[in-house]
N, CA, C and O atoms as a GROMACS GRO file, in nm:
protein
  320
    1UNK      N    1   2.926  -1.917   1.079
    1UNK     CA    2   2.884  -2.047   1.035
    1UNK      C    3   2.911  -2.059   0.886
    1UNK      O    4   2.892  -1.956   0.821
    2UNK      N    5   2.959  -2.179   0.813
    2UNK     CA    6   2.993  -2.216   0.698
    2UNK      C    7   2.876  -2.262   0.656
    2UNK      O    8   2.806  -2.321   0.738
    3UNK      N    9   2.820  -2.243   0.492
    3UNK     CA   10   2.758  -2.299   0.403
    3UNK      C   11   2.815  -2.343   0.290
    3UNK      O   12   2.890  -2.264   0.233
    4UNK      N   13   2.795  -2.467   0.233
    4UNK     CA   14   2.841  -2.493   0.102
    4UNK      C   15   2.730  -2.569   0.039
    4UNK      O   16   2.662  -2.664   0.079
    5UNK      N   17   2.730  -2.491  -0.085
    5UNK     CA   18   2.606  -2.544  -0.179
    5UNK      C   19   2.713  -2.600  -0.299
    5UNK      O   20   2.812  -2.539  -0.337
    6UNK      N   21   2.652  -2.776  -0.365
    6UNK     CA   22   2.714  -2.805  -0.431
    6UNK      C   23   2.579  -2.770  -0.572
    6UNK      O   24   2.477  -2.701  -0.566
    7UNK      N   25   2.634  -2.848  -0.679
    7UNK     CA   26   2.551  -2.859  -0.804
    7UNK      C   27   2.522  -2.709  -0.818
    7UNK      O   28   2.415  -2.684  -0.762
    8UNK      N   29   2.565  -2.625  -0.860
    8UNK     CA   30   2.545  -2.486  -0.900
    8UNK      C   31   2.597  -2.455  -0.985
    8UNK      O   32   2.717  -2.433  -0.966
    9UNK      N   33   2.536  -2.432  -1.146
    9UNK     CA   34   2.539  -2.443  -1.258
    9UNK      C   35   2.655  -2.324  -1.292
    9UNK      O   36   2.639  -2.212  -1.245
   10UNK      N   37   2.753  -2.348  -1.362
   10UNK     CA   38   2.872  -2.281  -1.376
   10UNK      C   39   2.853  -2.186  -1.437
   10UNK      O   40   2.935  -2.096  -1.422
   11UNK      N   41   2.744  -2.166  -1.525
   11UNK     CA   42   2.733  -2.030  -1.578
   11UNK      C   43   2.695  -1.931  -1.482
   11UNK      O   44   2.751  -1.821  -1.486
   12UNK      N   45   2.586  -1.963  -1.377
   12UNK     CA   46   2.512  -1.909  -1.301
   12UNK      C   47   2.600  -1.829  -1.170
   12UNK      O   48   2.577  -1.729  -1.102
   13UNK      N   49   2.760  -1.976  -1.180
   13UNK     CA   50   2.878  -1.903  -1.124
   13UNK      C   51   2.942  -1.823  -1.153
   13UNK      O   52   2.988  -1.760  -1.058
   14UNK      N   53   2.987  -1.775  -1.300
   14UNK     CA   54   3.004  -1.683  -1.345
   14UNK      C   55   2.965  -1.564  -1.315
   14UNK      O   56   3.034  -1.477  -1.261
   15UNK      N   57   2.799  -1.550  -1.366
   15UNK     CA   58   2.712  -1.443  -1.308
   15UNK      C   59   2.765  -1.350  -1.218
   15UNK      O   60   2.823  -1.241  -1.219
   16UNK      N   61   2.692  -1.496  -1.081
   16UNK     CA   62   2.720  -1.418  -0.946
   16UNK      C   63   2.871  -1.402  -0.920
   16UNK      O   64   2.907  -1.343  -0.818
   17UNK      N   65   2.944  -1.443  -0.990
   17UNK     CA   66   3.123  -1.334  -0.937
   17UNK      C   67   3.112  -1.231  -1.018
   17UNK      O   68   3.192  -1.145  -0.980
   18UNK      N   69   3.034  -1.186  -1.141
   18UNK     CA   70   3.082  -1.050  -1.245
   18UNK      C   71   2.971  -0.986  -1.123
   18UNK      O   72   3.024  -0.896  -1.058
   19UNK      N   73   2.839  -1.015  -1.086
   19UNK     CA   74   2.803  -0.907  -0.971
   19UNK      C   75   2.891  -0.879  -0.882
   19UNK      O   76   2.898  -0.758  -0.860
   20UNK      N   77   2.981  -0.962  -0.806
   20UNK     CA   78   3.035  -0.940  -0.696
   20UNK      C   79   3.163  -0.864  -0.738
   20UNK      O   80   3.205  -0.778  -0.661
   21UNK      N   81   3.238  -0.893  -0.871
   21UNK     CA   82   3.308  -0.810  -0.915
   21UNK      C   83   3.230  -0.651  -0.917
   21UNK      O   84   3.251  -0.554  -0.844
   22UNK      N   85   3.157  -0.664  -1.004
   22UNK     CA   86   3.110  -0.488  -1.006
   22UNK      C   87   3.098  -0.423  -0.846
   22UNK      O   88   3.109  -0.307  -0.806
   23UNK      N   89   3.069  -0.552  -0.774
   23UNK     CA   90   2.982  -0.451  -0.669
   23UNK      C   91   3.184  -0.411  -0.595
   23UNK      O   92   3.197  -0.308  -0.529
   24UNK      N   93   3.258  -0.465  -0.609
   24UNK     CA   94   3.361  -0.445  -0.538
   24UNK      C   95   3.425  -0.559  -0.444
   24UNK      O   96   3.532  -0.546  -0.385
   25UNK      N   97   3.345  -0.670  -0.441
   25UNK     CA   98   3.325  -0.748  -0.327
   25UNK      C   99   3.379  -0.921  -0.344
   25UNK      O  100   3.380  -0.978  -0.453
   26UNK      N  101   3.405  -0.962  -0.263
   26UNK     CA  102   3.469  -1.138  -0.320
   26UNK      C  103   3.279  -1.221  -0.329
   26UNK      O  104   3.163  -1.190  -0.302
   27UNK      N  105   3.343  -1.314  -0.375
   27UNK     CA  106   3.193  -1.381  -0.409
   27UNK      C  107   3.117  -1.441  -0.287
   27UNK      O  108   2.995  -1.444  -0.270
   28UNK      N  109   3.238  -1.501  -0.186
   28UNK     CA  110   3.187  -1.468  -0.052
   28UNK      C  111   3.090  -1.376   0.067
   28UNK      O  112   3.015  -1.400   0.162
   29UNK      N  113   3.140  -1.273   0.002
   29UNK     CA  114   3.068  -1.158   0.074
   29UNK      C  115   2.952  -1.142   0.002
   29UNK      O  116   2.842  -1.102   0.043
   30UNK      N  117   2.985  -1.176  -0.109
   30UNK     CA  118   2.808  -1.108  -0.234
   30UNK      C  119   2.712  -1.259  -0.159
   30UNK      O  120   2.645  -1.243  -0.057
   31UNK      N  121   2.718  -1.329  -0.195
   31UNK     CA  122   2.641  -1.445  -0.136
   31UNK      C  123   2.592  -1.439  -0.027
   31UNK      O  124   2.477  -1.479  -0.014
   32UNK      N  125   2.671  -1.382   0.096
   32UNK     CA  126   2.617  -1.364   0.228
   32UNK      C  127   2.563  -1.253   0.247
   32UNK      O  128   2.484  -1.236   0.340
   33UNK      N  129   2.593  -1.170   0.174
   33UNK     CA  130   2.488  -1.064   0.155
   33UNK      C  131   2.363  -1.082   0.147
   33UNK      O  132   2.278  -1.063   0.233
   34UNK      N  133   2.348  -1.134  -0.001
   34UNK     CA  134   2.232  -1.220  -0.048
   34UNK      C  135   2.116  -1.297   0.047
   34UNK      O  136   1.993  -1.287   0.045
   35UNK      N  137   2.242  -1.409   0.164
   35UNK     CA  138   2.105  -1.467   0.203
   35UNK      C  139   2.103  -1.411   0.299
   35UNK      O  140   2.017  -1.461   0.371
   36UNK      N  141   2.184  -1.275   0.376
   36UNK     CA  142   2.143  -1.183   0.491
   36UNK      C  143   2.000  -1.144   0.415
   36UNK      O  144   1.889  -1.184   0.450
   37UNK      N  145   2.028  -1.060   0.304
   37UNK     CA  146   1.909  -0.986   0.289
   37UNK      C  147   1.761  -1.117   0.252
   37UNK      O  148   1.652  -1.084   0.298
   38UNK      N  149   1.765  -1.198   0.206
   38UNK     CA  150   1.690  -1.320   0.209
   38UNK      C  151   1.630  -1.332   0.310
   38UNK      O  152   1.512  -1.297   0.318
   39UNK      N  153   1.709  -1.394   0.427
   39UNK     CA  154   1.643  -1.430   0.559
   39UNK      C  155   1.589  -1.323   0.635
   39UNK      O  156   1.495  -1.337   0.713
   40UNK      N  157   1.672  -1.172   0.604
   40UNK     CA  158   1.549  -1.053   0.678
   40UNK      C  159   1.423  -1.009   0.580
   40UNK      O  160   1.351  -0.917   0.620
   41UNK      N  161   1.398  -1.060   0.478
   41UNK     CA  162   1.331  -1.001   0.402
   41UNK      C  163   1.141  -1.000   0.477
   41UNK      O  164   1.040  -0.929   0.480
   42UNK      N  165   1.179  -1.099   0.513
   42UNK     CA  166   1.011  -1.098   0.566
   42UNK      C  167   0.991  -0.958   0.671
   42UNK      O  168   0.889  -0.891   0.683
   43UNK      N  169   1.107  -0.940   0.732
   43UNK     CA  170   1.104  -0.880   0.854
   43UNK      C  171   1.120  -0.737   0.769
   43UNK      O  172   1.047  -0.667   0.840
   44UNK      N  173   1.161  -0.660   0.679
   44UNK     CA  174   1.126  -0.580   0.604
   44UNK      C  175   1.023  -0.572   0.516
   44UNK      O  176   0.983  -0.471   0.458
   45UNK      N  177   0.987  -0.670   0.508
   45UNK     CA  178   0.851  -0.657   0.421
   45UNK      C  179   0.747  -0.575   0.518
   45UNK      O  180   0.697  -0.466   0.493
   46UNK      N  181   0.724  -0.667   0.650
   46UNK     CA  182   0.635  -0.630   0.749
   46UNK      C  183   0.638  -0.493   0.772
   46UNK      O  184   0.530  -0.435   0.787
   47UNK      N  185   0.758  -0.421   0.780
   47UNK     CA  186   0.799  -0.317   0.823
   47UNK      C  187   0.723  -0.247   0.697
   47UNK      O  188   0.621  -0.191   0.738
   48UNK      N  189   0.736  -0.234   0.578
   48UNK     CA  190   0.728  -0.134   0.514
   48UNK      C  191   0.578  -0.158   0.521
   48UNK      O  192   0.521  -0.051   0.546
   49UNK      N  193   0.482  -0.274   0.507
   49UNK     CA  194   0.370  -0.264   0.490
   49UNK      C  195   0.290  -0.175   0.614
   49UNK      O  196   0.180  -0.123   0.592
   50UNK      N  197   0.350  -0.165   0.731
   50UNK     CA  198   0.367  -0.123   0.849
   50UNK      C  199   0.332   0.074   0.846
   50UNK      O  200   0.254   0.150   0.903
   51UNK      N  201   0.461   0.086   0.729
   51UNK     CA  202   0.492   0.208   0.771
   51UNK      C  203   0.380   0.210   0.656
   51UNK      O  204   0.296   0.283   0.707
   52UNK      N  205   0.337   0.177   0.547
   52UNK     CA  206   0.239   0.212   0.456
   52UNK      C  207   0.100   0.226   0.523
   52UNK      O  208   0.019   0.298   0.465
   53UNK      N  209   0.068   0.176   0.618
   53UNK     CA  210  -0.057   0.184   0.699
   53UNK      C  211  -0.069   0.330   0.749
   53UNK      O  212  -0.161   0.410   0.732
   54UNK      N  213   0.118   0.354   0.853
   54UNK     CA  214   0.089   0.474   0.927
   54UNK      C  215   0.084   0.606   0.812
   54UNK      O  216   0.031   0.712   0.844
   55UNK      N  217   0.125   0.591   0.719
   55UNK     CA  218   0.142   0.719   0.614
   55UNK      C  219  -0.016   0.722   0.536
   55UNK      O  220  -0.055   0.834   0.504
   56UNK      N  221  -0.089   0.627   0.509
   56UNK     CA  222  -0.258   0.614   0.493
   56UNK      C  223  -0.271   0.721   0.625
   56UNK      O  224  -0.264   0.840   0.594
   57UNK      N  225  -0.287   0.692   0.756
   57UNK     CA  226  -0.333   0.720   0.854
   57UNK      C  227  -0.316   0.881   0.886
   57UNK      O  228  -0.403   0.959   0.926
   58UNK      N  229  -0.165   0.911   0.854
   58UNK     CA  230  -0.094   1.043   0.851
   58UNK      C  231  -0.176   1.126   0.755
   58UNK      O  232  -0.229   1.226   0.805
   59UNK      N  233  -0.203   1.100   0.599
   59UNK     CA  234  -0.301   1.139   0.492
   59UNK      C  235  -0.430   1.217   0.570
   59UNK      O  236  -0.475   1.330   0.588
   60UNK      N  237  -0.459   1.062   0.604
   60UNK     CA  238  -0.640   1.109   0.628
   60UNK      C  239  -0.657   1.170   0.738
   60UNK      O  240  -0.771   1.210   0.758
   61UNK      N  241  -0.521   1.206   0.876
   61UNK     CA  242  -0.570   1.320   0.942
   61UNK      C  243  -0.560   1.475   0.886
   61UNK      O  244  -0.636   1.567   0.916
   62UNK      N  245  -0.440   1.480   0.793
   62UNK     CA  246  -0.406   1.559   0.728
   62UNK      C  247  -0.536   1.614   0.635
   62UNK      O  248  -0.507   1.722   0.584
   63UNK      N  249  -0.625   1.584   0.612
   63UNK     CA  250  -0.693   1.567   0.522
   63UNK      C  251  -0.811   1.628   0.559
   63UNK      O  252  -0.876   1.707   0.490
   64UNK      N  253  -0.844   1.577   0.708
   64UNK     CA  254  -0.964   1.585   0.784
   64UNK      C  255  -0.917   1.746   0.883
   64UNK      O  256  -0.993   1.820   0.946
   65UNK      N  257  -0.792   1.755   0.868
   65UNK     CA  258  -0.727   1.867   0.911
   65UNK      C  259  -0.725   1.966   0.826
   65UNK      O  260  -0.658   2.061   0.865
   66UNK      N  261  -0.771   1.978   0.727
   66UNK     CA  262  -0.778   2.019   0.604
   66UNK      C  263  -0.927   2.089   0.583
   66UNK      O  264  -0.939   2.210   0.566
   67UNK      N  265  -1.019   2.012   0.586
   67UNK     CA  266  -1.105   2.029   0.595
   67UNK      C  267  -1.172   2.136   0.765
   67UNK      O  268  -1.222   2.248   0.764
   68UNK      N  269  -1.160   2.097   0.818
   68UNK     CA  270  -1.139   2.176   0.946
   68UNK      C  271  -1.103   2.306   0.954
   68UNK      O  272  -1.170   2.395   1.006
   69UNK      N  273  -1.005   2.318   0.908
   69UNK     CA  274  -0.922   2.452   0.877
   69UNK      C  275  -1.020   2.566   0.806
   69UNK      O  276  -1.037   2.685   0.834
   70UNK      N  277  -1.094   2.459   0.673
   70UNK     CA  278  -1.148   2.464   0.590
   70UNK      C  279  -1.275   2.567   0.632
   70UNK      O  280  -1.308   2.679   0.593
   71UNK      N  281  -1.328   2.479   0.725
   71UNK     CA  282  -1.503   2.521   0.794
   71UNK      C  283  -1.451   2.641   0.884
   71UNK      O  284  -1.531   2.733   0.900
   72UNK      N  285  -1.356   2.648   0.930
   72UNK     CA  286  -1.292   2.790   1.062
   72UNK      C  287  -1.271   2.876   0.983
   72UNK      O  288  -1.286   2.982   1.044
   73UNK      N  289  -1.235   2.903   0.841
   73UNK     CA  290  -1.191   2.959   0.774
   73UNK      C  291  -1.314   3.047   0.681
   73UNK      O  292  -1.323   3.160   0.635
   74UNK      N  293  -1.406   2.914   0.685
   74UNK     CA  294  -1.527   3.010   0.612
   74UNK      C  295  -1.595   3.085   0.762
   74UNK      O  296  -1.644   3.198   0.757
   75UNK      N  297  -1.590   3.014   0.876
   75UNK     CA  298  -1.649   3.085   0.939
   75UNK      C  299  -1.572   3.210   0.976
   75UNK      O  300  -1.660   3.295   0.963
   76UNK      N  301  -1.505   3.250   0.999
   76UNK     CA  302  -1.406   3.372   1.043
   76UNK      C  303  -1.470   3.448   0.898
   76UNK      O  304  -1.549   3.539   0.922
   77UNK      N  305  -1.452   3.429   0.796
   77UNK     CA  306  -1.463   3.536   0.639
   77UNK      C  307  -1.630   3.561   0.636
   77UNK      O  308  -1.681   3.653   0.572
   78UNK      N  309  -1.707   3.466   0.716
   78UNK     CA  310  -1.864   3.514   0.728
   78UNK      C  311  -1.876   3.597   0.809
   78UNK      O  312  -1.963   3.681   0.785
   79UNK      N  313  -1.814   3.606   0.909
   79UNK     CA  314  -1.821   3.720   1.058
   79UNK      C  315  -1.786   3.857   0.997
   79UNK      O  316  -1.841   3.952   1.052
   80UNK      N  317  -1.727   3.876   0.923
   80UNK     CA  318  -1.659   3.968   0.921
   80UNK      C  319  -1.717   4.050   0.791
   80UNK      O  320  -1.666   4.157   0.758
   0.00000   0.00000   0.00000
């Protein structure tokens, strides 16, 4: 599918071709890049806030696993 955006301030055109120059790329491709990553962004956002929950979760068994270890550990060194 084609997009064309008019009124886009010529300096701002500049810009975005010296990015698309550095990156290697025609100004075409940098742009659609752009609003690829744009339009998934929500859908990565979710994701990472996602995986930030399960790595909290991963912590505090780790933690509570920790502790555990902890109490078996004094008990075994009291027996003995």
């Amino acid at each position: 599918m084609d997009i064309k955006i008019r009124g886009v301030d010529p300096g701002l055109m500049k810009t975005i071709d010296e990015m698309a120059k550095a990156g290697g790329i025609s100004r075409n491709e940098y742009l659609k890049n752009r609003i690829e990553e744009l339009a998934l962004y929500p859908k990565i956002l979710e994701t990472e806030n996602r995986y930030a929950g399960l790595v909290k979760q991963a912590v505090e068994v780790i933690e509570r696993n920790n502790e555990v270890m902890e109490i078996v550990l004094n008990e075994i060194n009291r027996k003995d």
